[in-house]
C-alpha positions as CSV (number, residue, x, y, z in Angstrom):
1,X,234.1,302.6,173.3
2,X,231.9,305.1,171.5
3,X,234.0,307.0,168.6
4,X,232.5,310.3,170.8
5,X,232.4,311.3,174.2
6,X,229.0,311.9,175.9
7,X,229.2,315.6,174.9
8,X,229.9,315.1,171.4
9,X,227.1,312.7,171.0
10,X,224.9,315.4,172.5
11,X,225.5,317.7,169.8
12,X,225.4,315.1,167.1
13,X,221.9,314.1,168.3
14,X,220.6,318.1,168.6
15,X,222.2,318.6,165.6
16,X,220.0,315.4,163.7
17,X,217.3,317.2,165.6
18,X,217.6,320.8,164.2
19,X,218.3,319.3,160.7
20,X,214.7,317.9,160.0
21,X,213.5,321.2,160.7
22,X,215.9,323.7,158.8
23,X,216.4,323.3,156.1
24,X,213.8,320.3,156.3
25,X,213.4,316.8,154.1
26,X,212.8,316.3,150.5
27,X,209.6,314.2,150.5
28,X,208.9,312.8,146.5
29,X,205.3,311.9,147.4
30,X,202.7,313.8,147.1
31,X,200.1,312.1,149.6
32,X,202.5,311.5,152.6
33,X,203.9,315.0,152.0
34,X,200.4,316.6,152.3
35,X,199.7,314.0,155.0
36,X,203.0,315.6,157.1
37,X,201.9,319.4,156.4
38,X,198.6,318.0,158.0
39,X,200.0,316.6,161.3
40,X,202.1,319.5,161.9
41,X,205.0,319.5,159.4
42,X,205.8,323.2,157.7
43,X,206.8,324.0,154.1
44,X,210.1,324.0,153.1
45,X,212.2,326.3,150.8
46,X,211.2,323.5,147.8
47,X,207.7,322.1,146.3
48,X,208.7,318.6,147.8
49,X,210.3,319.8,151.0
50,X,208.8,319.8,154.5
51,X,210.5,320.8,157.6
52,X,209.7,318.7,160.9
53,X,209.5,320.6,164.0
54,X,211.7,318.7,167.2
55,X,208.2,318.5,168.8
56,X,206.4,316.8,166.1
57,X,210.0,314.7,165.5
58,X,209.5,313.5,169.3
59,X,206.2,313.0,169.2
60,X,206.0,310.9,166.7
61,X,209.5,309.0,168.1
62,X,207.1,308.4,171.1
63,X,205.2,306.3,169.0
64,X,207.6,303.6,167.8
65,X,208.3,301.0,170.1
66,X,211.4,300.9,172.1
67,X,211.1,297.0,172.1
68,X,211.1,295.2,168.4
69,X,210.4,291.7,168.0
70,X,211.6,289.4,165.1
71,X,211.1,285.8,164.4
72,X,212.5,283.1,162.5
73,X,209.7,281.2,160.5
74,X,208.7,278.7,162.8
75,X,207.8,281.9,165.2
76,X,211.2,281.7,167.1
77,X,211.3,284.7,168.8
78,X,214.0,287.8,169.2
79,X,213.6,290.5,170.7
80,X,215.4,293.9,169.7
81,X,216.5,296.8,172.3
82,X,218.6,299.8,172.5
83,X,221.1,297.8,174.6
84,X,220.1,294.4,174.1
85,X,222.6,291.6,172.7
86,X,223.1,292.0,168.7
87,X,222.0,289.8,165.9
88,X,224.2,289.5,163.0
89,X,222.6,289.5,159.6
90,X,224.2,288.7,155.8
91,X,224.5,291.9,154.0
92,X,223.2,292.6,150.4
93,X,225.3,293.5,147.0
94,X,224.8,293.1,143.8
95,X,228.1,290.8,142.3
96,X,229.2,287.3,143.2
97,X,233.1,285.9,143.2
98,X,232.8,282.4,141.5
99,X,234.7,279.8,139.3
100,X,237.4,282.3,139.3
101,X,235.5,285.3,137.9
102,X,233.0,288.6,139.1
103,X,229.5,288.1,137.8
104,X,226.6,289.6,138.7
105,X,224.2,287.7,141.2
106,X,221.5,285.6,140.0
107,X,218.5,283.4,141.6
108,X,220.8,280.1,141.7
109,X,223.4,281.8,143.6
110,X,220.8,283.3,146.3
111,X,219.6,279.8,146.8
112,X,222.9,278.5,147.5
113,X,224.2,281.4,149.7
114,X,220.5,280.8,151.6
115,X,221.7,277.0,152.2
116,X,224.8,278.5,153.2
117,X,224.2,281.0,155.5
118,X,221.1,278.3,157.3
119,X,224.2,276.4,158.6
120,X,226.0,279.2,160.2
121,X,224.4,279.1,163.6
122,X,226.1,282.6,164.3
123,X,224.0,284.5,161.4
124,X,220.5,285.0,162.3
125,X,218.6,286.8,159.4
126,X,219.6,286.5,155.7
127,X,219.4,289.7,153.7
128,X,218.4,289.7,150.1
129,X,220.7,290.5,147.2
130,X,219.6,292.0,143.6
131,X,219.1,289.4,141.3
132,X,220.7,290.1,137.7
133,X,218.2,287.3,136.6
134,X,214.7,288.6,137.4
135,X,213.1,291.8,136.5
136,X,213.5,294.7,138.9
137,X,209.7,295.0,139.1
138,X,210.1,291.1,140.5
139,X,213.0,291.1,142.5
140,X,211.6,291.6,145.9
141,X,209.1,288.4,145.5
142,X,211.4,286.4,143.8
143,X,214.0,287.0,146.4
144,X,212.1,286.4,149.3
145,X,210.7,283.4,147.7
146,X,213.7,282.2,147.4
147,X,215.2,282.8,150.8
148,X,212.1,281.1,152.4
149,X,212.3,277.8,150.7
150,X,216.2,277.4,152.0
151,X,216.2,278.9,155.4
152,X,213.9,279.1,158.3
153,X,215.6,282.0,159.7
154,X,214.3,285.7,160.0
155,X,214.6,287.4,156.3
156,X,215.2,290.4,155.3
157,X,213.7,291.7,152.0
158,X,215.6,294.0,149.4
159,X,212.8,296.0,147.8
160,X,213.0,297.3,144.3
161,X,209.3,298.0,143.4
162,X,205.8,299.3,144.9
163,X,203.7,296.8,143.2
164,X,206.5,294.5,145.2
165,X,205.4,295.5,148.3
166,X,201.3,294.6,147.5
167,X,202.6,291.1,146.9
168,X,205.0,291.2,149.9
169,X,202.0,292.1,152.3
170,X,200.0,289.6,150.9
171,X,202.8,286.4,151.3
172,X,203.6,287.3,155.0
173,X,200.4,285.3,156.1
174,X,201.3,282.0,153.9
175,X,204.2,281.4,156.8
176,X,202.1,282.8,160.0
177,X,200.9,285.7,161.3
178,X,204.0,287.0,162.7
179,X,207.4,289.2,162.2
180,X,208.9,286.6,160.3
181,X,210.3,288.9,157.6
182,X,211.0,292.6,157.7
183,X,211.5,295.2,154.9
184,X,213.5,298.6,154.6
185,X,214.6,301.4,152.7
186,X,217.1,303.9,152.7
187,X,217.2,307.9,152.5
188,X,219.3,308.8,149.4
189,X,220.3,311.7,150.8
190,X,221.5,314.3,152.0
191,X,217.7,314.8,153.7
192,X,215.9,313.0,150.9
193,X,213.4,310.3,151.1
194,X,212.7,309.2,147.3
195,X,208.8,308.5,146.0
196,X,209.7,304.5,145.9
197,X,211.2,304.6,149.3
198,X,207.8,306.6,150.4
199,X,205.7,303.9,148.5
200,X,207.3,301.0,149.7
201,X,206.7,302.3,153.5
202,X,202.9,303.2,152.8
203,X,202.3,300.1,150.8
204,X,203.7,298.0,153.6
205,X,201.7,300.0,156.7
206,X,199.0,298.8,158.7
207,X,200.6,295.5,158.7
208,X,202.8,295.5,161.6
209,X,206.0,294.5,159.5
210,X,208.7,295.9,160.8
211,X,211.1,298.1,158.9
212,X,214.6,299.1,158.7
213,X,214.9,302.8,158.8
214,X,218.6,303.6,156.7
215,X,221.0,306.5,156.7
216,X,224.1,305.8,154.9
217,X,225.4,309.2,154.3
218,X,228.6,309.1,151.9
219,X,231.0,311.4,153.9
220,X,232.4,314.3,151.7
221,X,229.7,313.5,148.9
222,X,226.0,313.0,150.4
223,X,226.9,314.1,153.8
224,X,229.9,315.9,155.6
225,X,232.9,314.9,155.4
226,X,233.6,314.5,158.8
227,X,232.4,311.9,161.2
228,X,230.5,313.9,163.6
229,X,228.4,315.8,160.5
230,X,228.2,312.6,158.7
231,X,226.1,311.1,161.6
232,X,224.4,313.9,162.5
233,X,222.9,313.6,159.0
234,X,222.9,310.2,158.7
235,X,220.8,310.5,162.0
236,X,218.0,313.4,161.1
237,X,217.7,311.2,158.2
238,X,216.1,308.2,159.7
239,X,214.5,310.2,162.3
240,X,212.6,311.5,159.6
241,X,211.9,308.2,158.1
242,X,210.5,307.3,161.6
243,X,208.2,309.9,161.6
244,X,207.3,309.2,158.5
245,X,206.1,305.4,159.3
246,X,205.0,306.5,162.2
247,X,202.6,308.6,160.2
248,X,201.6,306.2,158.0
249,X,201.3,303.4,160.8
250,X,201.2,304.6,164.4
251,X,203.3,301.9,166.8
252,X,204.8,300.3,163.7
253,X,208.3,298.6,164.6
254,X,211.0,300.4,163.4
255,X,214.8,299.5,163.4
256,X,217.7,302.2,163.1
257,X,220.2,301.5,161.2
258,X,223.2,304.0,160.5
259,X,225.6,303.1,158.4
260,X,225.3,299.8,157.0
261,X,226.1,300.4,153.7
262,X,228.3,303.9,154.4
263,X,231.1,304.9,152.5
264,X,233.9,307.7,151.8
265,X,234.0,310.1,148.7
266,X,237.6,309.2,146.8
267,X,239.2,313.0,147.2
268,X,241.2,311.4,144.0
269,X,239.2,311.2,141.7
270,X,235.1,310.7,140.8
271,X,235.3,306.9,142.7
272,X,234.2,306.4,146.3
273,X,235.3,303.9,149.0
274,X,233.1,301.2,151.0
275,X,234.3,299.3,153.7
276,X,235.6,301.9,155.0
277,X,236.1,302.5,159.1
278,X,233.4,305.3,158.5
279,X,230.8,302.2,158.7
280,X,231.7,300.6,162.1
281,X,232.1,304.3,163.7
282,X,228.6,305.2,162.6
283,X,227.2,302.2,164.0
284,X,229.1,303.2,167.1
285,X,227.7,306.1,167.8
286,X,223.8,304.1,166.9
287,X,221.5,304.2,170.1
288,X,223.2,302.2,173.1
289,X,226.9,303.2,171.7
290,X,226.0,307.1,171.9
291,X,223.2,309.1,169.8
């Protein structure tokens, strides 16, 4: 059951709709922040903010696909809805558990959680992690490098750098010329999109990758502290990453996510809180469970 009744979702989602417009997005990039003032997008209060009027925030909605198709990399098709049947992916982080100790991850160990994660018939895309081991500028090839030599299944790239993103483009046709790896960024909010997130999206466009569109508001430190203000953040957020993309690649496949990696603000102290029931509320109230 949705954490919301059908009127509370209603003002969540006119809320994530009035939010883009006042008091607007931070947009870090100078080209795709002109780019929005040309298709219809207003200045904000600040140099790098833009607000997006609901119409243009629809229209451009109208342009991503309601239907997204993944495959594994033998071309093994799946095909993504609103309401259709979920896929369950690995999840990415940065430290391992081993030999009895907390290190950070390296190359070796994303080979053998690849192997690992191949077998498991119930995961069906294997997520990235950040590899201590290779150079952030690196990270992105390296890791999906690594993930395709030790699964076939649909992969999911963690992006660190632009000049990343060239390379990425470029390796997608060594396995075939379809969806069999996506990329994705979040908004490190509240209402911000960050110039690498911006230059990872337009370095990736007109390519027909599909990309993972994040809000993760941190309730009671980047976002509200309640639920309801939390996602209605969280939400305007990737709507305006969707317009963005949208911008940048009309009809380019999109995928909503809210609140994978959300977490709470410790009211104790300066420390914060994943794992937290915040996550699995937020994805309640994605499209199909509410918003």
């Amino acid at each position: 059951m949705p954490p919301v009744n059908e009127r509370g979702a209603e003002r969540i989602h006119e809320a994530s709709l009035a939010l883009p417009a006042d008091p607007g997005v931070r947009i870090e990039h100078e080209a795709i922040r002109s780019a929005l003032l040309e298709a219809g997008a207003k200045p904000g209060a600040g140099p790098a903010d833009v607000r997006l009027p609901r119409e243009m925030v629809r229209d451009y909605l109208a342009l991503s696909p309601h239907r997204v198709t993944l495959t594994n990399q033998c071309g093994q098709e799946s095909v993504l809805t609103a309401t259709s049947e979920p896929l369950f992916w690995s999840c990415p982080g940065l430290y391992v558990w081993r030999g009895g100790r907390r290190r950070p991850f390296t190359s070796s160990d994303m080979a053998d959680m690849t192997r690992l994660l191949d077998r498991l018939e119930n995961v069906h895309a294997v997520f990235g992690f950040s590899l201590d081991d290779v150079a952030p500028a690196r990270r992105d090839v390296m890791g999906l490098n690594i993930m395709a030599h030790n699964t076939a299944k649909h992969v999911r790239v963690l992006c660190f750098a632009p000049a990343g993103a060239d390379v990425l483009v470029e390796m997608r046709s060594v396995v075939g010329d379809h969806p069999w790896f996506s990329i994705g960024f979040t908004a490190h909010g509240p209402l911000r999109w960050t110039a690498l997130a911006l230059e990872v999206f337009r370095r990736t466009a007109g390519h027909g990758i599909p990309v993972s569109v994040n809000g993760e508001p941190m309730a009671g430190v980047s976002g509200p502290v309640t639920l309801a203000g939390a996602a209605a953040v969280g939400n305007a957020e990737i709507l305006s990453g969707i317009v963005i993309n949208q911008a940048l690649e009309p009809g380019r496949p999109c995928l909503y996510n809210l609140g994978l990696a959300a977490m709470r603000g410790d009211s104790n102290g300066d420390g914060r809180a994943g794992g937290t029931r915040d996550g699995q509320d937020l994805a309640g109230l994605s499209p199909g469970g509410g918003i």
